[in-house]
C-alpha positions as CSV (number, residue, x, y, z in Angstrom):
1,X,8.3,2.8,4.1
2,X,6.3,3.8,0.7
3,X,2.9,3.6,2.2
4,X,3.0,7.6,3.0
5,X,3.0,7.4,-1.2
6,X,0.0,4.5,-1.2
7,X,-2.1,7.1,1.3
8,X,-1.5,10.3,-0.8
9,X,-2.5,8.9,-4.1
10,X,-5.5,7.6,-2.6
11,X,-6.3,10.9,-1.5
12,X,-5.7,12.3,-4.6
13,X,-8.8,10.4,-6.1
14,X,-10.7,13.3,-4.6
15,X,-8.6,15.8,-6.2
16,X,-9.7,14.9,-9.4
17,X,-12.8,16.7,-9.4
18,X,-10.3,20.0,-10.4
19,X,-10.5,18.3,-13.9
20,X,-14.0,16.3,-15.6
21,X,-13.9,12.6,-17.0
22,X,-12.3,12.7,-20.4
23,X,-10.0,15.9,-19.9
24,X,-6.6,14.3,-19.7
25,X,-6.4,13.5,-15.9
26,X,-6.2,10.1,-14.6
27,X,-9.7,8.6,-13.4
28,X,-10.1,7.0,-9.5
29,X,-9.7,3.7,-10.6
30,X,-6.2,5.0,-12.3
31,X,-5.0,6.8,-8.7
32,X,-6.2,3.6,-7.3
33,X,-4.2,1.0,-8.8
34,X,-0.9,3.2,-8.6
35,X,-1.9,3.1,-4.9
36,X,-2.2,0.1,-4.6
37,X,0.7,-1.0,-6.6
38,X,2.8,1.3,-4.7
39,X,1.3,-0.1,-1.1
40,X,2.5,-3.6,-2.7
41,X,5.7,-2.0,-3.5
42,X,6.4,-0.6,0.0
43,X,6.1,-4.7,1.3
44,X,8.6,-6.0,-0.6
45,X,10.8,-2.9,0.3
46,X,9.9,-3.5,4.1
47,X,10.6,-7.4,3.9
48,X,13.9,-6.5,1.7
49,X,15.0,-4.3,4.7
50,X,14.5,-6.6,7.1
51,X,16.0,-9.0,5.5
52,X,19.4,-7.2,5.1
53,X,19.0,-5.3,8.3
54,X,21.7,-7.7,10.2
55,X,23.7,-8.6,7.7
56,X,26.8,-7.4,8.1
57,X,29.5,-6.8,5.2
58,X,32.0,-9.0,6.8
59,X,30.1,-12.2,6.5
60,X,30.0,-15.0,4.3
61,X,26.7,-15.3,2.7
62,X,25.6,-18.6,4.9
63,X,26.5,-16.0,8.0
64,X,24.3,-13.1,6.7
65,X,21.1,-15.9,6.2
66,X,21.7,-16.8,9.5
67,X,22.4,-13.2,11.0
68,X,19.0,-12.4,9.1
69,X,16.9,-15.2,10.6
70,X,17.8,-14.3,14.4
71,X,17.1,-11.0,13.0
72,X,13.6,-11.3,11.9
73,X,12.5,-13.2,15.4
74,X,13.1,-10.3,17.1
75,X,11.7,-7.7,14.6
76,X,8.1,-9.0,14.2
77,X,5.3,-9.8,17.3
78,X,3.8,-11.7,18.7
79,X,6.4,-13.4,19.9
80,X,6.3,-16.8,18.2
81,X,4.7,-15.4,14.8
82,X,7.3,-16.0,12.9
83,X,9.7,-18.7,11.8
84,X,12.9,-18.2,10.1
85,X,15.7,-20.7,8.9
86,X,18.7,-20.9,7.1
87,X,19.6,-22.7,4.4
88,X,22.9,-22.1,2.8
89,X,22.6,-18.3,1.5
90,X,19.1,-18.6,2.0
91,X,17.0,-17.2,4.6
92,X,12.9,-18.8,4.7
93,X,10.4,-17.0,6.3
94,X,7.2,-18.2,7.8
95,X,4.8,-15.5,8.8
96,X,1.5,-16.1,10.9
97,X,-0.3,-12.5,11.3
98,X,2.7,-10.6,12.3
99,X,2.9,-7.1,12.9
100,X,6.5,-6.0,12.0
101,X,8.8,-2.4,11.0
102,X,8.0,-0.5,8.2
103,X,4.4,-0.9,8.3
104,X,3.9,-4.5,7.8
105,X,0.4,-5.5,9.2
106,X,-1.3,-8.9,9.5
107,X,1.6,-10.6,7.5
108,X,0.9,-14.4,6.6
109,X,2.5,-16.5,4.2
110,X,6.3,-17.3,3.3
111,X,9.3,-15.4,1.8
112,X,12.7,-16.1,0.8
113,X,15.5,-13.9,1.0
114,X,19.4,-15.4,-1.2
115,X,22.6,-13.3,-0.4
116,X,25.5,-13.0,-2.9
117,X,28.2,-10.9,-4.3
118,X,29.3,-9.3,-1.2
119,X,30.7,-6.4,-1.9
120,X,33.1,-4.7,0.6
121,X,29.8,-2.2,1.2
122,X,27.0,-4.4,0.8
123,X,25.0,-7.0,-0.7
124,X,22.8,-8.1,-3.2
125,X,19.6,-9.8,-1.9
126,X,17.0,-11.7,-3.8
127,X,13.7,-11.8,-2.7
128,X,10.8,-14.1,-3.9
129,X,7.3,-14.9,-2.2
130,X,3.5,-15.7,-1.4
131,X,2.1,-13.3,1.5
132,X,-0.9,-11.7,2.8
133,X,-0.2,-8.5,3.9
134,X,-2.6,-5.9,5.3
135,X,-5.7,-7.7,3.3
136,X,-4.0,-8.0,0.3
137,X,-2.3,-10.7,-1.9
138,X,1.6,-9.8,-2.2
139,X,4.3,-12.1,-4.5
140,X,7.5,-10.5,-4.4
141,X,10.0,-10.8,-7.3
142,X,13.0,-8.3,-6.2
143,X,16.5,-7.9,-6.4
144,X,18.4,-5.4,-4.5
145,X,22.0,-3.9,-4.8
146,X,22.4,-2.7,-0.9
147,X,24.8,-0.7,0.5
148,X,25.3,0.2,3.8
149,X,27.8,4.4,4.6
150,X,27.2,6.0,7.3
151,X,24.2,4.8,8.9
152,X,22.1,5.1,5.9
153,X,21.3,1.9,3.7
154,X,20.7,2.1,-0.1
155,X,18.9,-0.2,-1.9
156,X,19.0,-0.2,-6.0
157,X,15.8,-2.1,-6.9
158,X,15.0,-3.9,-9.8
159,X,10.7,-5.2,-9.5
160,X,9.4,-7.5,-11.2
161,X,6.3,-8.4,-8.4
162,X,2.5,-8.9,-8.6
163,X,-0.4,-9.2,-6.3
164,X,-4.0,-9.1,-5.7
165,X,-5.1,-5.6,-4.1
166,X,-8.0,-5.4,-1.1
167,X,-10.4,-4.4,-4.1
168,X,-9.7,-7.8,-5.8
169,X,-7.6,-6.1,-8.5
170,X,-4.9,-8.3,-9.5
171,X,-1.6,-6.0,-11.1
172,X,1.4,-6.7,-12.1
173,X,4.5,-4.1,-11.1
174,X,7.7,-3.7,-12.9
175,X,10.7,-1.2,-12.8
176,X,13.2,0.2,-10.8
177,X,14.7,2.0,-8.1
178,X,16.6,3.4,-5.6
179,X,15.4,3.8,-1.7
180,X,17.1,4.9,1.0
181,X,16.7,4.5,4.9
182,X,18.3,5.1,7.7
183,X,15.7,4.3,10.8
184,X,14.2,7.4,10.4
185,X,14.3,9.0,7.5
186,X,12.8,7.1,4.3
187,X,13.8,8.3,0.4
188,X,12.8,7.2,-3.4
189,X,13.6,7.9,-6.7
190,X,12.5,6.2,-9.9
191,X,9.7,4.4,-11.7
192,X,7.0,1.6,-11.8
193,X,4.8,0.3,-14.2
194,X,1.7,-1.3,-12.9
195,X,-0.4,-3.2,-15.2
196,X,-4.1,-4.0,-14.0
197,X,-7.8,-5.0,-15.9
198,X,-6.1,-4.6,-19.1
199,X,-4.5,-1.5,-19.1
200,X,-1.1,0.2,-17.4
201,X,-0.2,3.0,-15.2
202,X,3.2,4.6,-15.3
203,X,4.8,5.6,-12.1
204,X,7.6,8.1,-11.5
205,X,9.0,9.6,-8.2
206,X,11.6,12.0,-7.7
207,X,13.2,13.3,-5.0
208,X,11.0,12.1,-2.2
209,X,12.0,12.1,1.1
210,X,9.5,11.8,4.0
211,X,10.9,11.3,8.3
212,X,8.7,9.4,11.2
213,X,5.9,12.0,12.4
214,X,6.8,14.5,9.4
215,X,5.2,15.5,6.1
216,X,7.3,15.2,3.1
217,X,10.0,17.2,2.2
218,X,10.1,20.1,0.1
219,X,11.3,19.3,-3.7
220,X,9.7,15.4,-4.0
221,X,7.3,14.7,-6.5
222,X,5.0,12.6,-8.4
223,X,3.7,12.0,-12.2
224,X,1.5,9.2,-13.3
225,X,0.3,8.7,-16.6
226,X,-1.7,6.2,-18.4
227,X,-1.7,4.2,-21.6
228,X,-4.0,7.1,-23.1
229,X,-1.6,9.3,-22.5
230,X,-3.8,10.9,-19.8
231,X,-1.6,12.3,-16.7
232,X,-1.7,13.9,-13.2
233,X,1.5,15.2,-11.4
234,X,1.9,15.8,-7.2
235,X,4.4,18.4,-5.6
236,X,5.6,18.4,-2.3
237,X,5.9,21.6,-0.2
238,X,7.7,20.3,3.1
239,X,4.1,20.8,4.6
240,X,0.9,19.2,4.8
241,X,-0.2,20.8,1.7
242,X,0.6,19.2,-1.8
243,X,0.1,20.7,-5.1
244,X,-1.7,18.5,-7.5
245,X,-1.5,18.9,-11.3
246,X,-4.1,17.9,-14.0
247,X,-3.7,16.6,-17.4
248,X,-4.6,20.5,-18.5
249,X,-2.3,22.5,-16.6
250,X,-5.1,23.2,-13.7
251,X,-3.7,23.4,-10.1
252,X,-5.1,22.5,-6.7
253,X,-3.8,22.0,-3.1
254,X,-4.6,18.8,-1.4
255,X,-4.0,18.1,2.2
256,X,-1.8,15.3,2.8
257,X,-1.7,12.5,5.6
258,X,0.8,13.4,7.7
259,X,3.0,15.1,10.7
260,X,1.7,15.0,13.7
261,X,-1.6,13.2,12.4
262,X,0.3,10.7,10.6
């Protein structure tokens, strides 16, 4: 879901070369741990989606736990990797080196998703956890306000998460916002605040929208800034090109991850 974001920043550590050390641009290890906080992100988004992705809005909560754990045996492989029981409102996950949707690789550990306040549109789902995910540690702390119109779910998001990246970086993710998703078509807007070795890297995203096997649309974009005030901004094009912004107004195009190739 938000790994397309994870990739670009990452590639964006090359970028920085349009500005030296010291100049007002973010450094690599800056671009780095927004990456990786937003790779962290995208998991609990994925495991929040699959969660809700069979509960439907005339359920009683116990129904929608157990609507979710039939769900989620038939969403991740191999066959078998997974176990998922009901309790009450409650959904517990078991994971054992699944592969599931929305990029979730090698996915080990154990999640819970709580339903409540059904809503005649939605629900609001509470996700907590311990996982491995793609090499890195992942504990989800989430809530989500989702609603399900025409084929398209929207999730409000409040973050309150942490996790230990493949570098051994351990960060700490807060904020909010709103994704949307409709099996093809993923969205984003609003802001995280990791926190990581001591110091914090401030997150915003506006208007992205990316589809399966296409580069993100025209109008999206991206700021992060530091504690020192230091900054570096991203704007999408609808092509494989982005424009990237350093902290002194100097501007570069950076080829992006995606399309066909993605």
């Amino acid at each position: 879901m938000m790994k397309p974001l994870a990739a670009t920043l990452l590639t964006l550590a090359a970028a920085l070369a349009l500005s030296a050390c010291g100049n007002g641009s973010l450094d690599d290890d800056d671009v780095s741990t927004s990456a990786e906080a937003i790779e962290g992100t995208s998991d609990t988004n994925a495991l929040m989606a699959v969660s809700a992705e069979a509960a439907a809005t005339t359920m009683a909560p116990e129904g929608a736990a157990v609507a979710s754990a039939q769900s989620a045996r038939a969403q991740f492989s191999p066959a078998g990797c997974v176990v998922a029981t009901q309790q009450g409102a409650t959904v517990n996950y078991t994971f054992n080196n699944c592969t599931g949707p929305y990029g979730l690789v090698n996915l080990s550990g154990t999640a819970s998703a709580t339903f409540s306040n059904r809503t005649p549109t939605g629900w609001t789902v509470t996700l907590t956890g311990s996982l491995m995910a793609n090499q890195a540690q992942l504990r989800p702390n989430a809530t989500a306000q989702i609603s399900y119109a025409n084929g398209t779910r929207t999730a409000n998001v409040t973050l309150m998460g942490s996790g230990t990246s493949r570098r051994g970086v351990a960060y700490q993710n807060t904020g909010s916002y709103t994704s949307t998703w409709d099996g093809s078509c993923f969205g984003l807007n609003g802001s995280l605040t990791a926190n990581a070795n001591g110091a914090s890297v401030s997150i915003a995203v506006n208007n992205y929208r990316r589809c399966r096997g296409q580069c993100p649309e025209a109008g999206g974009s991206i700021a992060l800034s530091n504690s020192n005030g230091d900054a570096l901004s991203i704007a999408y094009s609808g092509s494989a090109t982005a424009q990237v912004t350093g902290g002194r107004g100097v501007t570069r195009s950076v080829r992006l991850y995606c399309g066909g190739a993605s």
